[in-house]
Each structure stands twice: as C-alpha cells, then as structure tokens.
GUKEMI-514174 format. One record per atom (N, C-alpha, C): x, y, z; residue in one letter. Coordinates in steps of 0.05 Angstrom, whole numbers, plus 5000, padded with zeros to 4 digits. Layout:
% GUKEMI-514174
XYZA ...
***
This chain:
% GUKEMI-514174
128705438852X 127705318828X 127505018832X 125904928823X 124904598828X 125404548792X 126404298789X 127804248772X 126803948767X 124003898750X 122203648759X 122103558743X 123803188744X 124903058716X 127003208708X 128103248730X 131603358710X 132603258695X 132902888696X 135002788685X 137602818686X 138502868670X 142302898673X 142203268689X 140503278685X 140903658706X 141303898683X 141303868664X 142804148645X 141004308653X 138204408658X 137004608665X 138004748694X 137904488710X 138904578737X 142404688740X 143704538726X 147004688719X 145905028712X 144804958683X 144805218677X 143805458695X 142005378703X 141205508724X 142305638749X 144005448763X 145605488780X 148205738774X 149105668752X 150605768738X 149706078728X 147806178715X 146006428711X 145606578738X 144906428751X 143306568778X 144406478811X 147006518806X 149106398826X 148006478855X 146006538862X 145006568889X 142106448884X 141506378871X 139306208874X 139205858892X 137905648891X 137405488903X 135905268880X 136605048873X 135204968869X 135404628872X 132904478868X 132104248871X 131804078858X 133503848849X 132603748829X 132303388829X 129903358819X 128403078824X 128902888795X 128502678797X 127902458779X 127902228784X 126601998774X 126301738781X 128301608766X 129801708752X 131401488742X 134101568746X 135701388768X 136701488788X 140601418771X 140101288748X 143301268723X 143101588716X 140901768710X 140902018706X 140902188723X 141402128749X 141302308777X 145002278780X 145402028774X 148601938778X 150302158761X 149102098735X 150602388723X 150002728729X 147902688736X 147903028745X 150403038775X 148802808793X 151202868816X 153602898809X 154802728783X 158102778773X 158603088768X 156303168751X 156503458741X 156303698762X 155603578775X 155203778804X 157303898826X 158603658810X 162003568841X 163503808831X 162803828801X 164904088793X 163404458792X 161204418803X 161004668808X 161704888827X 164104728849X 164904948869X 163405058882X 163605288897X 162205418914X 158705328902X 159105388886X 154905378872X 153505018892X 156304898885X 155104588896X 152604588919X 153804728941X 151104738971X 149204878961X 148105008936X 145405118927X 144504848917X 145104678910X 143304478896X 143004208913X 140904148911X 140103868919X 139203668903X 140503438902X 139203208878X 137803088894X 135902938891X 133702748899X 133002618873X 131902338884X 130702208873X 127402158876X 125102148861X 123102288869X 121202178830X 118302198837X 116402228809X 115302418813X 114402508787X 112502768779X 110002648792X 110002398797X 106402298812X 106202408835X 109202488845X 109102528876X 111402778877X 110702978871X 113603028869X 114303298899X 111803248920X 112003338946X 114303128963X 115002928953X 115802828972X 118502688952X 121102688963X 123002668953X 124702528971X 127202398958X 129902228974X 132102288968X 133002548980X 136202678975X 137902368968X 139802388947X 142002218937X 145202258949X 144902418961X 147402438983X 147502359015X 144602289024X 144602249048X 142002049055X 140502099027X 138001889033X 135601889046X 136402169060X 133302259073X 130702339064X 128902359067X 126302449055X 125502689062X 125302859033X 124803169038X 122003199037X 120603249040X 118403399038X 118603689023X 117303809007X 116804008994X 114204189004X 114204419008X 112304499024X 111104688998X 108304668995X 106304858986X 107905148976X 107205208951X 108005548952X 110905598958X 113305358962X 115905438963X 117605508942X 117005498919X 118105538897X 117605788871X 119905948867X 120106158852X 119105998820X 121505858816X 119505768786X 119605368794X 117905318772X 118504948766X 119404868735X 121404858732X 121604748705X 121004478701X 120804368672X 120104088670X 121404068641X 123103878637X 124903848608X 123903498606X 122203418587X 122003328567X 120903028587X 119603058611X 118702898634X 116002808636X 114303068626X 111103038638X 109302868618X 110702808587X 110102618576X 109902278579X 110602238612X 111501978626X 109401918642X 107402098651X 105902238669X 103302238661X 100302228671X 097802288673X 097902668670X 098502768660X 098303088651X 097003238674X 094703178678X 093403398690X 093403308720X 094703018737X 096103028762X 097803088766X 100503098742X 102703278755X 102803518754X 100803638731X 101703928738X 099504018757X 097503908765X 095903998800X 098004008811X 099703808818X 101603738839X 103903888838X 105103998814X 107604158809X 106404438813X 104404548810X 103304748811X 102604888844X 101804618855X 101604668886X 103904798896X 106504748888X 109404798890X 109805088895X 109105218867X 109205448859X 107305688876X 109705878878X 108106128894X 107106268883X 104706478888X 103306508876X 105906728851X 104806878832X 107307018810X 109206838811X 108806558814X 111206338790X 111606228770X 113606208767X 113906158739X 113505918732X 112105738702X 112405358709X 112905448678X 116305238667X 116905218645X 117204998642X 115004818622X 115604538606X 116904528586X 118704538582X 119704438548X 120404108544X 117204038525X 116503768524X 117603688489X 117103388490X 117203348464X 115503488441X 116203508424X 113803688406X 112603388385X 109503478393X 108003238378X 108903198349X 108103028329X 109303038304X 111202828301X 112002668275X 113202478265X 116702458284X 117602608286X 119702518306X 118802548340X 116402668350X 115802588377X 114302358374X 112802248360X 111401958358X 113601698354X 115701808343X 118501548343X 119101578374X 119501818374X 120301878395X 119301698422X 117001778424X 114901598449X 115101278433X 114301168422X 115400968414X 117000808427X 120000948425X 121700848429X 122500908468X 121601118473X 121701158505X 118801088519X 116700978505X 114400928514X 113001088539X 112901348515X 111301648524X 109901708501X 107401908516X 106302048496X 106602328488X 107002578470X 107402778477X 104902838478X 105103148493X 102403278503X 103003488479X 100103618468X 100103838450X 100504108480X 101304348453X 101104488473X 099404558487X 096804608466X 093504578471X 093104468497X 093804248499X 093503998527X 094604138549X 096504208548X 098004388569X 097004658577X 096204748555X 096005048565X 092705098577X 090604858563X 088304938583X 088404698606X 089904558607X 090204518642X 092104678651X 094004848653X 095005108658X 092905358674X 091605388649X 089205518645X 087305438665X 085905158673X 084805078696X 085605048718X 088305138720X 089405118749X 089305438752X 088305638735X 089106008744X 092406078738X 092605908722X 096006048708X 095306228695X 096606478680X 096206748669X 098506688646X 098106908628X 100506968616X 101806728602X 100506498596X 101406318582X 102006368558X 104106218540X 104706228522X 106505968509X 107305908485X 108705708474X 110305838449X 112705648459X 114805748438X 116305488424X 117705478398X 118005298398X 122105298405X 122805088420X 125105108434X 127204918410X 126604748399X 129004588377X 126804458366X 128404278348X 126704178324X 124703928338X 126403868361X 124003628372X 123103728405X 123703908401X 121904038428X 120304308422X 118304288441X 116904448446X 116204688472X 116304848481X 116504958500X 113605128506X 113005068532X 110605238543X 110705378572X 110205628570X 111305778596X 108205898607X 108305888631X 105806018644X 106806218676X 105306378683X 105206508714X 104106368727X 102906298749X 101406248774X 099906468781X 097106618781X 096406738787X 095906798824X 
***
C-alpha cells in the first residue's frame, strides 16, 4: 500500500496493523509530520520492517527519500496493491497527481482519497491551510479519464469526504 500524503501515518498504522503481512509506503513533504509517524512506528514491533517512511510530493511521488537512511527510492510502475490519499491532493494540481498516483497502481487497484469535503467548513478550512477542496465530481471524472471502474463516494466525517475507485 502506498500511503501518499500520510502525514502523521494513521492510515498507514492502521493499515499495518489490519493487514499484518502487508507492506506499505508512506510519503509526505512535510517532514514535522513524517517525525511523528516515525515516533508512531518505533512502537509497532515486528510490523516496524513492513513500513517505510520517506519524504517525497504528490508532484512527484515516483521518486522518494527514505527518513531513516536518506536514500532515494524510486517507485516502479504497477507496484502497488492500493494508494490511499488522506486529506493531501487538495495541495496539488488534481489531475497531475492522480496521472502520477495512478501510474503506481496495478492494474485491479484500489485508489482511496478521503479529501476535505467542499462546503463552509472545507472553505475555512483551505483558508486557513491554503488549499482548495476538490468536489467529488472533480475526482471521479478524472478517475474516470484515467479507466478507473467501480467508482464511488462516501461520505467519511463531517469534514471529510471519501472517494474510492479500481484501476481497470
């Protein structure tokens, strides 16, 4: 699982945690919120060697800088079971990161955004973090123009929004 804009990691914990033989990857540019995922990570025991933190943008998010050793990962085409994205791609040009997050994904993968949800608390919202939210609309036909299937939107809390697609 590629874990893009983790931030503090709770998708990637949880994750790790659910699906204790999985693998996953997790990127962000803002590297005070990579510090706390790494804290959160120290205590997962055995699960710890499934995860990798990097530092890394959704502009680029083929190419990454592990935070434990500093090297540059490369991400290869089609390596990834799913991509999640929590509350990131509103920071972003929309329809270059998800080309680029999509390239990721193999073909039957999964890509889950749960973004800000447009409306009077996502407009304070961006405001105050100087983002825009994307409608779902926005998401799901560039989804849709990349050959994702099976899309759909749900709504995840009172200020998020969630949109799930396949990779055909």
């Amino acid at each position: 699982m590629l874990d893009a804009g983790a931030g503090t990691g709770i998708n990637s914990l949880w994750f790790l945690r659910r699906f204790p033989d999985s693998e996953v990857v997790a990127f962000d540019i803002d590297r005070r919120m990579l510090a706390v995922l790494a804290r959160s990570a120290r205590r997962l025991g055995e699960l710890r060697h499934r995860l990798t933190v990097a530092h890394g943008d959704l502009r680029a998010p083929a190419v990454l800088t592990r935070l434990d050793t500093g090297q540059a990962v490369m991400l290869a085409e089609h390596s990834f079971d799913a991509v999640v994205v929590g509350a990131a791609l509103e920071h972003v040009p929309l329809d270059g990161a998800l080309e680029r997050l999509a390239r990721l994904l193999r073909p039957g993968g999964l890509f889950l955004n749960v973004g800000v949800r447009p409306g009077p608390p996502g407009a304070m919202l961006g405001r105050i973090y100087h983002f825009r939210p994307y409608t779902t609309g926005e998401i799901l036909r560039f989804l849709s123009h990349l050959g994702f299937v099976d899309a759909a939107d749900f709504p995840a809390n009172l200020t998020r929004i969630a949109v799930i697609a396949r990779k055909a």
